[in-house]
N, CA, C and O atoms as a GROMACS GRO file, in nm:
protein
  544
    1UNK      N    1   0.081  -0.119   0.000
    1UNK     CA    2   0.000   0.000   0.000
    1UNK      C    3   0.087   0.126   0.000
    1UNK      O    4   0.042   0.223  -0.061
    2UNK      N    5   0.180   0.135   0.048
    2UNK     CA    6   0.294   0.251   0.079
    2UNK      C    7   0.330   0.243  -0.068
    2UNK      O    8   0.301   0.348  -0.127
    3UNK      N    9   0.385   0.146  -0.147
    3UNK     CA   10   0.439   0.146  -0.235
    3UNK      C   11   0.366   0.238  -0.354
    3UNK      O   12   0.413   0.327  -0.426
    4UNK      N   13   0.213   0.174  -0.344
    4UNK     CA   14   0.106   0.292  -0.464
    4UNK      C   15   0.085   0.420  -0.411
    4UNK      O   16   0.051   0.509  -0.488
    5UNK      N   17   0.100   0.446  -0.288
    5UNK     CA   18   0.078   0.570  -0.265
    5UNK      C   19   0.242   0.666  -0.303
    5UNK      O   20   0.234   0.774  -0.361
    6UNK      N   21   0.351   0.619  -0.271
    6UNK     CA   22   0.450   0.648  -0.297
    6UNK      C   23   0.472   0.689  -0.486
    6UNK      O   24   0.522   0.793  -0.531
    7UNK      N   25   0.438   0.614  -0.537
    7UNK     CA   26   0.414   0.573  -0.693
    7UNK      C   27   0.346   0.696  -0.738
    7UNK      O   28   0.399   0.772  -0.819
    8UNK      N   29   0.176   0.727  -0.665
    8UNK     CA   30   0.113   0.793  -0.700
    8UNK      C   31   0.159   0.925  -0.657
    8UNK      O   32   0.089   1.003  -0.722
    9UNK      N   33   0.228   0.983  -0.594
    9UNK     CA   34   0.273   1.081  -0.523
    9UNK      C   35   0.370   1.131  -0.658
    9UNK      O   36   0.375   1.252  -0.680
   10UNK      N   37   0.437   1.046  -0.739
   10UNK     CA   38   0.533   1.058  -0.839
   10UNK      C   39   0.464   1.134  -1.021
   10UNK      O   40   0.519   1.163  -1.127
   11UNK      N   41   0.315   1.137  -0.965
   11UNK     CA   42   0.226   1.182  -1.090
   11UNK      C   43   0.108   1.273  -1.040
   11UNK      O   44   0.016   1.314  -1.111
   12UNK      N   45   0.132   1.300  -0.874
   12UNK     CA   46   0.012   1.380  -0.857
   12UNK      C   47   0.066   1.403  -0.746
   12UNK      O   48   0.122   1.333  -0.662
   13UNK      N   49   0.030   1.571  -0.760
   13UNK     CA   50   0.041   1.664  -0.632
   13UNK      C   51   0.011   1.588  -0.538
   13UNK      O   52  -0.075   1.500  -0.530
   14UNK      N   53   0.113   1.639  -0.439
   14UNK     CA   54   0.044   1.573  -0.311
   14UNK      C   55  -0.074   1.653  -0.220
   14UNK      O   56  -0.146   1.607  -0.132
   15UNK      N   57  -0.065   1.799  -0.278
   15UNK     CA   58  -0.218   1.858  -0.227
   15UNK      C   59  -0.334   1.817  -0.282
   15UNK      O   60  -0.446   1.828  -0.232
   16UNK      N   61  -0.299   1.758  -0.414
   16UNK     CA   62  -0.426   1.702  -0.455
   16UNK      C   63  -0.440   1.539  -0.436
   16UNK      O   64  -0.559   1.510  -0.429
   17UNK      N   65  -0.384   1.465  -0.429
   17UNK     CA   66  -0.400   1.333  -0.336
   17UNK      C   67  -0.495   1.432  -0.195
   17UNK      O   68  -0.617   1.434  -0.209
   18UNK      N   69  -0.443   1.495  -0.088
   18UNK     CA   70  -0.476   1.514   0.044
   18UNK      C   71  -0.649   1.535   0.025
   18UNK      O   72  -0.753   1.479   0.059
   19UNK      N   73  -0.596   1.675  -0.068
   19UNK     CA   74  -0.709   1.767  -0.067
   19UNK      C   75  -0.830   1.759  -0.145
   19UNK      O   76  -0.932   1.826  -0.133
   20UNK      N   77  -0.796   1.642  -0.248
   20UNK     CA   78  -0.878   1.632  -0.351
   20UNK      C   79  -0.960   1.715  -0.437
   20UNK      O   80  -0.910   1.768  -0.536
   21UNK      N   81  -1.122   1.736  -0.399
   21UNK     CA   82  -1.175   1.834  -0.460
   21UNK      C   83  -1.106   2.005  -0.466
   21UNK      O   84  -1.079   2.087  -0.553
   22UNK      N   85  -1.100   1.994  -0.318
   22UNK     CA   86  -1.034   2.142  -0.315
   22UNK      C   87  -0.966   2.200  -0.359
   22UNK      O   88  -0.980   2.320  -0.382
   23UNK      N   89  -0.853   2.121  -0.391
   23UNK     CA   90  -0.721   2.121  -0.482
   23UNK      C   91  -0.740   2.217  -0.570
   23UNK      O   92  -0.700   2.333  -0.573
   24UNK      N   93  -0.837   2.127  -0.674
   24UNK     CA   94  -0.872   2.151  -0.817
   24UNK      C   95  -0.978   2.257  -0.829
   24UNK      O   96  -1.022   2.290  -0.939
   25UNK      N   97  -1.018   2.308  -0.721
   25UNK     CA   98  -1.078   2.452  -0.714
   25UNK      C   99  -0.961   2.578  -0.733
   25UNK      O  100  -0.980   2.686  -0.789
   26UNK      N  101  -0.849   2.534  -0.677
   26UNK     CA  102  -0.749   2.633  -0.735
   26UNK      C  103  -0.664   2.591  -0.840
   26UNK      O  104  -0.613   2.684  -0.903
   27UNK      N  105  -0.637   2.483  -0.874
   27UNK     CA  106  -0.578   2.389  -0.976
   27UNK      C  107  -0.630   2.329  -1.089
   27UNK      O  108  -0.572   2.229  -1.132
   28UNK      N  109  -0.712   2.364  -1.136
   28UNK     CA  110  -0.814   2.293  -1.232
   28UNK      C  111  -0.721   2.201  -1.336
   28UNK      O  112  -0.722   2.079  -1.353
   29UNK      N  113  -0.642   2.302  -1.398
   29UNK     CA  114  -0.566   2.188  -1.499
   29UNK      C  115  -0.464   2.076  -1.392
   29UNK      O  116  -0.398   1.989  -1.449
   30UNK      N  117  -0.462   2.081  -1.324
   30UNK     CA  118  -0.382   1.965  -1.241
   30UNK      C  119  -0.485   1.812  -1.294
   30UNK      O  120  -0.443   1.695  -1.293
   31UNK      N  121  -0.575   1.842  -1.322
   31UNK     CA  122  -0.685   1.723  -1.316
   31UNK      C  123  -0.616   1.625  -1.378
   31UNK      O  124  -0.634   1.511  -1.335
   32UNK      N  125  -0.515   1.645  -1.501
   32UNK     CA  126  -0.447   1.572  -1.577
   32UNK      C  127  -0.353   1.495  -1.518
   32UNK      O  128  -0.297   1.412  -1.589
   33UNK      N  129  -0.312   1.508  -1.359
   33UNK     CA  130  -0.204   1.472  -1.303
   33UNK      C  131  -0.106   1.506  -1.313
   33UNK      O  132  -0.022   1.434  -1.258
   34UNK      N  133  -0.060   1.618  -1.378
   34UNK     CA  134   0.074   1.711  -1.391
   34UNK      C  135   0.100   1.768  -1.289
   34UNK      O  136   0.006   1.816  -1.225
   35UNK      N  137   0.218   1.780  -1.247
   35UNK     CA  138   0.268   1.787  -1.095
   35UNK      C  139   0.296   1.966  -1.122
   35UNK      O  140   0.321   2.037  -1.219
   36UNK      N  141   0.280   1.980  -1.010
   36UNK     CA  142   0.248   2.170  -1.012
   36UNK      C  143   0.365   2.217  -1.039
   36UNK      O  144   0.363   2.339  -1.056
   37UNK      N  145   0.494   2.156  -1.051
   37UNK     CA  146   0.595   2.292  -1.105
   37UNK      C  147   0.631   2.219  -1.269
   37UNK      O  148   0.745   2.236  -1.314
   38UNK      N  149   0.536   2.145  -1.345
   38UNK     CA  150   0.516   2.144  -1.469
   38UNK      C  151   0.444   2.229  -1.503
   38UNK      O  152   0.476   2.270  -1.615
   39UNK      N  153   0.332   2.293  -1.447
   39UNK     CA  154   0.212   2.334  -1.540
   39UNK      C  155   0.283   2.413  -1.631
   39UNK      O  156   0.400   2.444  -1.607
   40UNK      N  157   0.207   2.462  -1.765
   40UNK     CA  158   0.231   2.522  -1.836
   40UNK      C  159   0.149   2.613  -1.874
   40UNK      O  160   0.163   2.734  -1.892
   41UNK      N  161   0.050   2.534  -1.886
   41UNK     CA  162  -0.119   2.647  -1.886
   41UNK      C  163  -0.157   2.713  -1.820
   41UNK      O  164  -0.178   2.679  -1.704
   42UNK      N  165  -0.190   2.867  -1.878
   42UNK     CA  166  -0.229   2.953  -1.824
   42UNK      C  167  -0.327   2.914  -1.684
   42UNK      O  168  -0.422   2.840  -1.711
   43UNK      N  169  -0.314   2.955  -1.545
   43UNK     CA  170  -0.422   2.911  -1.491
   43UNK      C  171  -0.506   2.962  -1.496
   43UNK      O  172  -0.495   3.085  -1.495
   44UNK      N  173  -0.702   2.880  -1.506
   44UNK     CA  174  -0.800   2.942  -1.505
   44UNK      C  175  -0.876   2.922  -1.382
   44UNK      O  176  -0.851   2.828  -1.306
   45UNK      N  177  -0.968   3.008  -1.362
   45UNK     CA  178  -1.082   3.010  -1.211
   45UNK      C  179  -1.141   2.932  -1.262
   45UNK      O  180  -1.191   2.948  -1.373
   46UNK      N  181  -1.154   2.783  -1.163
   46UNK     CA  182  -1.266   2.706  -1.168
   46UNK      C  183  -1.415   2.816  -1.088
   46UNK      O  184  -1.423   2.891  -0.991
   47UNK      N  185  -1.544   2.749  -1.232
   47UNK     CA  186  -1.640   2.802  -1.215
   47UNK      C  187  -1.683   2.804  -1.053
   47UNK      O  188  -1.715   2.912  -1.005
   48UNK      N  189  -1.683   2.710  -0.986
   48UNK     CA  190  -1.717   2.644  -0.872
   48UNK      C  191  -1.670   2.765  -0.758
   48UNK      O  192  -1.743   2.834  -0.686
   49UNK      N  193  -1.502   2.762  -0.771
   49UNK     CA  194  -1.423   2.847  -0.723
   49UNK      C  195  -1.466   2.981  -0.729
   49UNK      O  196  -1.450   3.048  -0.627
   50UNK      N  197  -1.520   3.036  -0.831
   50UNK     CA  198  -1.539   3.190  -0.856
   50UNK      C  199  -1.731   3.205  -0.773
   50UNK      O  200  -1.795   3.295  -0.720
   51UNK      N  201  -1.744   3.125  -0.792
   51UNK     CA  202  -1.942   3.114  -0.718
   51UNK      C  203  -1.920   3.122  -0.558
   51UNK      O  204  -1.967   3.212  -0.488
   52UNK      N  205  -1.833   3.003  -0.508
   52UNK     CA  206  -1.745   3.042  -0.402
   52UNK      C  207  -1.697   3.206  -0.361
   52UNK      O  208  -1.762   3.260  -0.271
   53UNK      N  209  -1.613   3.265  -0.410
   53UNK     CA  210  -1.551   3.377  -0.423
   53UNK      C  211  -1.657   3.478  -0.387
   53UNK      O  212  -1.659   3.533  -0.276
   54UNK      N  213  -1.749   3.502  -0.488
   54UNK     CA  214  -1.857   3.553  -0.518
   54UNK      C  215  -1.985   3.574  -0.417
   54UNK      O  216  -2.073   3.660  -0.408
   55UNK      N  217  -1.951   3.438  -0.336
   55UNK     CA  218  -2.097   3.410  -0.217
   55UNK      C  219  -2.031   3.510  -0.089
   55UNK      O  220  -2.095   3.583  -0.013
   56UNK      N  221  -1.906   3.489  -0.092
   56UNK     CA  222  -1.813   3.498   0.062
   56UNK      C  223  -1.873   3.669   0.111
   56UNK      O  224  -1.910   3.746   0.023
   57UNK      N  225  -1.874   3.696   0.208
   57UNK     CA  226  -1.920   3.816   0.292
   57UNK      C  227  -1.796   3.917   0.268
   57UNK      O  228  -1.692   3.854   0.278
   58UNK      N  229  -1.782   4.000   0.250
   58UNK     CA  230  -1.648   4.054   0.238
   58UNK      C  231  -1.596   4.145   0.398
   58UNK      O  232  -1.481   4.185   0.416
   59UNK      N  233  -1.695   4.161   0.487
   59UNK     CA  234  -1.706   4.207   0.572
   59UNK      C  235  -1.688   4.075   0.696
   59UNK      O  236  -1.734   4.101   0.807
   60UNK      N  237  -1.614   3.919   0.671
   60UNK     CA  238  -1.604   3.829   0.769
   60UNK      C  239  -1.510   3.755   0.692
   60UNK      O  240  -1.479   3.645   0.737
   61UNK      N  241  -1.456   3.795   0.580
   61UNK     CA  242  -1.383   3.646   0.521
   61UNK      C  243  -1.248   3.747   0.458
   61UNK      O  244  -1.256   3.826   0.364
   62UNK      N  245  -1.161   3.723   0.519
   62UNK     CA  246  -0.997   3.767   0.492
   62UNK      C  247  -0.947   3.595   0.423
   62UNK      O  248  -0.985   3.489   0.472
   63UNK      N  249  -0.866   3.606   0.316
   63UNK     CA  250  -0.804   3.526   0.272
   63UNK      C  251  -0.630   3.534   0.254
   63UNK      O  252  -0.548   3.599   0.189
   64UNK      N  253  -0.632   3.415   0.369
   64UNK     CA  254  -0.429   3.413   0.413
   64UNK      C  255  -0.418   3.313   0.294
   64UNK      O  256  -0.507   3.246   0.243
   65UNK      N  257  -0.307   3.319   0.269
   65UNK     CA  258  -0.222   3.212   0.125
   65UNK      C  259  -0.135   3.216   0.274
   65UNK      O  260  -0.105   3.320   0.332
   66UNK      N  261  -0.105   3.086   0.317
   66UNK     CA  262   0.024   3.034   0.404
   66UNK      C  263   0.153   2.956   0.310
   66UNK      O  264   0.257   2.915   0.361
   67UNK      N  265   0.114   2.945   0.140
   67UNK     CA  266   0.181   2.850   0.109
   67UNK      C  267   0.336   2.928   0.050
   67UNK      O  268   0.376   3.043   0.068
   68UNK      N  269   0.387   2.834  -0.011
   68UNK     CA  270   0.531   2.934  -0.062
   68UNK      C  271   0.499   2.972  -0.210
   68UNK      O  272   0.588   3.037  -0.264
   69UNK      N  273   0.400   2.946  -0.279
   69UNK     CA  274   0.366   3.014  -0.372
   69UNK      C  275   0.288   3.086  -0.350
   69UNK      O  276   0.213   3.079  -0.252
   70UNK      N  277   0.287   3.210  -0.473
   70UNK     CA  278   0.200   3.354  -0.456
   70UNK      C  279   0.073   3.281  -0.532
   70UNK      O  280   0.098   3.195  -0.616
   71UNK      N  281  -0.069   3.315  -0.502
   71UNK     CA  282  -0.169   3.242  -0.564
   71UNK      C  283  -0.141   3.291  -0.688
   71UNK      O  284  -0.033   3.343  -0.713
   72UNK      N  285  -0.239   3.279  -0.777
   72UNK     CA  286  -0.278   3.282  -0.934
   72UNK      C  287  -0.321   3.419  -0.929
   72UNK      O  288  -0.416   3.469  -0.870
   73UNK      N  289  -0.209   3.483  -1.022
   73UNK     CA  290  -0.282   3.649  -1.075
   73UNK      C  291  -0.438   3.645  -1.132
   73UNK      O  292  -0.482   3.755  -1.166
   74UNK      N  293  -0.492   3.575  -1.142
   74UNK     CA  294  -0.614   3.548  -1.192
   74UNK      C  295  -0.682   3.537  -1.059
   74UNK      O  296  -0.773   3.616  -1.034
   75UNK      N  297  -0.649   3.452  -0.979
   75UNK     CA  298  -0.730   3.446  -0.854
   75UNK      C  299  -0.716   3.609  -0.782
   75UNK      O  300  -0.801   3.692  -0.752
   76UNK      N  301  -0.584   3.608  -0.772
   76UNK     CA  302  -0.599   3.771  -0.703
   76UNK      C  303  -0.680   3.838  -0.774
   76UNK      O  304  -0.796   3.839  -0.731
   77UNK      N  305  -0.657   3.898  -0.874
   77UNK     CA  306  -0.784   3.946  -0.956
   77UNK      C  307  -0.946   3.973  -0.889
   77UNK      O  308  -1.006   4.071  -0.845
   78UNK      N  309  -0.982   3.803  -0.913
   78UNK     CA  310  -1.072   3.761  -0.906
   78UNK      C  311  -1.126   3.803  -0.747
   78UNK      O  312  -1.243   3.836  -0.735
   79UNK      N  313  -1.010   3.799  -0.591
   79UNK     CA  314  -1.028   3.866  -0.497
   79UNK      C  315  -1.046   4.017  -0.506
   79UNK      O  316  -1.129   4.069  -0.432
   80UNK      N  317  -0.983   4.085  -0.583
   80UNK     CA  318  -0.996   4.199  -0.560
   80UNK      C  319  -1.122   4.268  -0.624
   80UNK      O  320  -1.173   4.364  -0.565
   81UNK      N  321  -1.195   4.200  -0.796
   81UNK     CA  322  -1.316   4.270  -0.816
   81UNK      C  323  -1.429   4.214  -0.730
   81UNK      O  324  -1.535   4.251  -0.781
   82UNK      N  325  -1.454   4.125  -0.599
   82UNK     CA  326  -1.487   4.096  -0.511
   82UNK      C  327  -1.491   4.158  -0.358
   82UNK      O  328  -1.569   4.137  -0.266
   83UNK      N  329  -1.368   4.250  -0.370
   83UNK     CA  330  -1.338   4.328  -0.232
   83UNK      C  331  -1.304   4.261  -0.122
   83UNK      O  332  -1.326   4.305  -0.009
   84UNK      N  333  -1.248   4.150  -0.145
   84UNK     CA  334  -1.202   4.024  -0.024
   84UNK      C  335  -1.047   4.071  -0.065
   84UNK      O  336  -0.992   4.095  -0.172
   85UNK      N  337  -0.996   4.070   0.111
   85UNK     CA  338  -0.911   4.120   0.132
   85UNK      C  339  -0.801   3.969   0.161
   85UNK      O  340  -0.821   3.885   0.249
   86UNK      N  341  -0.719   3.968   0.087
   86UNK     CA  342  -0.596   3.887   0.100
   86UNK      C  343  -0.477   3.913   0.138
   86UNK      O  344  -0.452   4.033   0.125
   87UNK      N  345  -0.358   3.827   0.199
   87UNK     CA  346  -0.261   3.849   0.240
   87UNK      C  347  -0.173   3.705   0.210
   87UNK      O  348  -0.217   3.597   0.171
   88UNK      N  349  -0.042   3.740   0.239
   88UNK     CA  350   0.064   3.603   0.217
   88UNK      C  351   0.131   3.605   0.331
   88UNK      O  352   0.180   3.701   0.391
   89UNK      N  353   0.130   3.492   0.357
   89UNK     CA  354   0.222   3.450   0.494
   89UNK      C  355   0.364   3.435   0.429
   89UNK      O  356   0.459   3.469   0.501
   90UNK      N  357   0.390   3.393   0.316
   90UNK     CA  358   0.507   3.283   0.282
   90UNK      C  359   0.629   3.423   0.253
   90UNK      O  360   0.744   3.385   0.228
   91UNK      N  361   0.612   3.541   0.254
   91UNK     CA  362   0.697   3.636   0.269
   91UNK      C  363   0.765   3.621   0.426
   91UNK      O  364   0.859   3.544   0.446
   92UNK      N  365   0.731   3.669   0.486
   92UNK     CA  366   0.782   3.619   0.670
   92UNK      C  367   0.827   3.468   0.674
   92UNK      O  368   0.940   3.440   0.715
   93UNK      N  369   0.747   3.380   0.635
   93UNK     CA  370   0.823   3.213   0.646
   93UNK      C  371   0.925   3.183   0.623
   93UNK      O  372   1.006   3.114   0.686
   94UNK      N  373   0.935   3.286   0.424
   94UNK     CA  374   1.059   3.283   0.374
   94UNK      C  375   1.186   3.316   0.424
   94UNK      O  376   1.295   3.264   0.401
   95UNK      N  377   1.145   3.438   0.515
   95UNK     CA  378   1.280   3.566   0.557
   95UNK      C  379   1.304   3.487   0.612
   95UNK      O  380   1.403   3.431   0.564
   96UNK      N  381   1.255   3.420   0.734
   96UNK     CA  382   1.321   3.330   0.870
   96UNK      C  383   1.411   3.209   0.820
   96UNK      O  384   1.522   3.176   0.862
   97UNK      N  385   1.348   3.162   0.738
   97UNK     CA  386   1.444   3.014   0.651
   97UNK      C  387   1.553   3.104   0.586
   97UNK      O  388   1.665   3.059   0.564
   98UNK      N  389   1.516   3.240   0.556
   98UNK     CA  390   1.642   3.301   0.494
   98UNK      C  391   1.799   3.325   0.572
   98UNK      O  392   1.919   3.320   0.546
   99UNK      N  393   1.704   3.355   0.690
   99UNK     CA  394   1.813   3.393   0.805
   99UNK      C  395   1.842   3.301   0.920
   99UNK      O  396   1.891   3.330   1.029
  100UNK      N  397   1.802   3.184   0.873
  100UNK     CA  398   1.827   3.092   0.944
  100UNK      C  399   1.749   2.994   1.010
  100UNK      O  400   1.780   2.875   1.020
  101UNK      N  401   1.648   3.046   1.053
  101UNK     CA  402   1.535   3.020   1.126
  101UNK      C  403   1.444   2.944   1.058
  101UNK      O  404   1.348   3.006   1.012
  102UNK      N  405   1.447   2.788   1.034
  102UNK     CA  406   1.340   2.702   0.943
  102UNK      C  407   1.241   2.708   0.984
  102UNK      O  408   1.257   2.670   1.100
  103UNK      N  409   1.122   2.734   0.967
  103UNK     CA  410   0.908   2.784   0.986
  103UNK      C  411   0.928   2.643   1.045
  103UNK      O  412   0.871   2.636   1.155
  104UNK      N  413   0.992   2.523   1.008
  104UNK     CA  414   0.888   2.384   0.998
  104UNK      C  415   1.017   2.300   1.078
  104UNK      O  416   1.015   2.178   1.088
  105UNK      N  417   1.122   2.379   1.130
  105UNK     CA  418   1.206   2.276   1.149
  105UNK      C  419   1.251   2.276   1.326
  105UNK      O  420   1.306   2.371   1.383
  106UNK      N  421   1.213   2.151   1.388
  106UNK     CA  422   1.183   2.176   1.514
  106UNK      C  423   1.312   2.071   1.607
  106UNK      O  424   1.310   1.949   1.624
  107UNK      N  425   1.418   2.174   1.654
  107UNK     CA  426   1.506   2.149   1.702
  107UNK      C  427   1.524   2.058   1.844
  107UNK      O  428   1.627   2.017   1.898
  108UNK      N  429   1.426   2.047   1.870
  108UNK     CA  430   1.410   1.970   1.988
  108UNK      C  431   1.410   1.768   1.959
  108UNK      O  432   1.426   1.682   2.046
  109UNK      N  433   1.390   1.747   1.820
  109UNK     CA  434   1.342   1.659   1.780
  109UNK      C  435   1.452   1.636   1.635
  109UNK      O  436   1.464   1.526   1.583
  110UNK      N  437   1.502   1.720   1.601
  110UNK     CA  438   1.575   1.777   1.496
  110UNK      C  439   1.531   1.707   1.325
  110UNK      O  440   1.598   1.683   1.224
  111UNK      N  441   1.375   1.693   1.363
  111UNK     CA  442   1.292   1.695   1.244
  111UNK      C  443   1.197   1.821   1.174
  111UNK      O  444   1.188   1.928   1.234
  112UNK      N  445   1.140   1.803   1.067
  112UNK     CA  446   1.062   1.912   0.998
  112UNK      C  447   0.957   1.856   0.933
  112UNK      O  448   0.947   1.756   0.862
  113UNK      N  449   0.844   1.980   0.990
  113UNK     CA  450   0.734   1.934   0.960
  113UNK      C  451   0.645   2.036   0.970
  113UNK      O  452   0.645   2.105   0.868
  114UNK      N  453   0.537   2.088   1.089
  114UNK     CA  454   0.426   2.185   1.067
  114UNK      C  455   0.513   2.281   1.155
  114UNK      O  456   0.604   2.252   1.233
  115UNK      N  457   0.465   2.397   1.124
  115UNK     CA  458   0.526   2.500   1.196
  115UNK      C  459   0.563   2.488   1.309
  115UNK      O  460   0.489   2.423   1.382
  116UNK      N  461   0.730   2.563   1.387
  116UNK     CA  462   0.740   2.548   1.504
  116UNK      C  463   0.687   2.674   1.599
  116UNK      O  464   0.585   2.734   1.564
  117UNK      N  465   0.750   2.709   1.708
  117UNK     CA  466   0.691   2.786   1.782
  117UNK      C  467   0.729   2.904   1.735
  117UNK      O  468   0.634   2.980   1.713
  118UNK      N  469   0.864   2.957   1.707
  118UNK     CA  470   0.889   3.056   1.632
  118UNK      C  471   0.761   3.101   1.505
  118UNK      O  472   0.673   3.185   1.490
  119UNK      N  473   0.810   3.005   1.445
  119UNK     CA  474   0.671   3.054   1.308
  119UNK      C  475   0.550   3.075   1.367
  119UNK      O  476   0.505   3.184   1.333
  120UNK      N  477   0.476   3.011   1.446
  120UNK     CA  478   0.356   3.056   1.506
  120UNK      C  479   0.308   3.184   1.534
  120UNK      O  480   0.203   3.245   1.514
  121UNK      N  481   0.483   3.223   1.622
  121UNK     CA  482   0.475   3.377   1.675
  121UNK      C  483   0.460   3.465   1.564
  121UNK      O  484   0.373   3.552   1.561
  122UNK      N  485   0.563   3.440   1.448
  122UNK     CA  486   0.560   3.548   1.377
  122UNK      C  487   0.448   3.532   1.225
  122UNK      O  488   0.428   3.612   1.134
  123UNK      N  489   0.392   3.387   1.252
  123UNK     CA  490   0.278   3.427   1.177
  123UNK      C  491   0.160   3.520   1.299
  123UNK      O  492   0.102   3.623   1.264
  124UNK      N  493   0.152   3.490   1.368
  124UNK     CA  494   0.047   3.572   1.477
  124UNK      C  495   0.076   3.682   1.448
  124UNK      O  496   0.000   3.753   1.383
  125UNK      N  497   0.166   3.712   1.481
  125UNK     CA  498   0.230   3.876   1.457
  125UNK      C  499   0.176   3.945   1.326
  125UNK      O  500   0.112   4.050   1.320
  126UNK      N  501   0.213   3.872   1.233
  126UNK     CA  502   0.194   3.952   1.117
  126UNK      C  503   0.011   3.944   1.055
  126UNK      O  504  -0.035   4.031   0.981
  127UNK      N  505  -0.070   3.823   1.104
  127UNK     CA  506  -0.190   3.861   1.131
  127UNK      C  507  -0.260   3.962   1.198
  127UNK      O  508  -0.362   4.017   1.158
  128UNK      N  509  -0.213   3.978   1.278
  128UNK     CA  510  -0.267   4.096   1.410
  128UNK      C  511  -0.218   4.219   1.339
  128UNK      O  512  -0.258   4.334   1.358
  129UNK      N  513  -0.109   4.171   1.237
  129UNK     CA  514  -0.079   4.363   1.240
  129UNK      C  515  -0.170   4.400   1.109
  129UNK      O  516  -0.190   4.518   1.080
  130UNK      N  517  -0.222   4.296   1.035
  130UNK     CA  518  -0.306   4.284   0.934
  130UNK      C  519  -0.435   4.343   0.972
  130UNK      O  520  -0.496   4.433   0.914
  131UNK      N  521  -0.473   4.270   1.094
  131UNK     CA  522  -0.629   4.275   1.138
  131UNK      C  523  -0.626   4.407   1.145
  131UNK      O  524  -0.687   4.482   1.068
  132UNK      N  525  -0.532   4.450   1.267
  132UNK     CA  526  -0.549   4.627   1.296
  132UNK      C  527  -0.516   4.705   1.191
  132UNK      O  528  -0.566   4.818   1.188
  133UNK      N  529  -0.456   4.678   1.121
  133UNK     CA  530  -0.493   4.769   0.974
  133UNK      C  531  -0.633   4.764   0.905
  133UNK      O  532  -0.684   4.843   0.825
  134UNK      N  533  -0.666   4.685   0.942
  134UNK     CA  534  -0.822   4.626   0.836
  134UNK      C  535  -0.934   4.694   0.974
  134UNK      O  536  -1.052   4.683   0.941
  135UNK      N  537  -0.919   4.742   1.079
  135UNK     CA  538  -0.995   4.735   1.173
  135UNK      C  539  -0.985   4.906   1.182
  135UNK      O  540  -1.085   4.978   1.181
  136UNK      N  541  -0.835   4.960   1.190
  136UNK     CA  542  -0.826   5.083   1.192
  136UNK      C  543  -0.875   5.144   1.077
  136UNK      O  544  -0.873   5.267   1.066
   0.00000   0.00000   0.00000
């Protein structure tokens, strides 16, 4: 069983193995099984995705990207003639892995994996300083 999942991991994102549908709400052409630093095609807003977009309150729904890619200029877009306010974590994640400090790498154990306590702080941080901008 390890072995097909291992196999399959070799032809498909592993956010889209996890995440499945969701995935492909931001990934649509992934459907083909092309691993995300192949794509080539322009990306498009799944319909689904943009009805989504479209329903959200703009006055309760902030959208964080935590990942190390910047979303789809199309999706930003698509946030902004919406008035949903977005932000990126993976600027701050980056600096710290820049300067030393790995987001995911937890010295006590001297493995890597979900954020350690450091990253926590300074994702908190940089939320809060988000909110009070959005609040002030």
């Amino acid at each position: 069983m390890f072995n097909i999942g291992r196999r399959k991991t070799e032809t498909t994102p592993i956010f889209a193995i996890l995440l499945d549908k969701i995935y492909f709400w931001f990934n649509p052409e992934n459907k083909s099984g092309t691993l995300h630093a192949e794509k080539t095609k322009e990306y498009q807003i799944n319909p689904v995705t943009e009805r989504i977009i479209k329903s959200l309150d703009v006055n309760k729904v902030i959208i964080v990207n935590r990942d190390h890619l910047k979303l789809p200029q199309e999706f930003q877009n698509l946030c902004l003639k919406n008035d949903l306010k977005y932000f990126y974590l993976s600027e701050k994640l980056n600096l710290m892995k820049k300067i030393g400090n790995d987001p995911n790498e937890w010295e006590i154990s001297n493995k890597s994996g979900h954020w350690n306590q450091k990253a926590h702080k300074v994702v908190g941080e940089a939320i809060a300083r988000k909110l009070i901008d959005i609040i002030e």
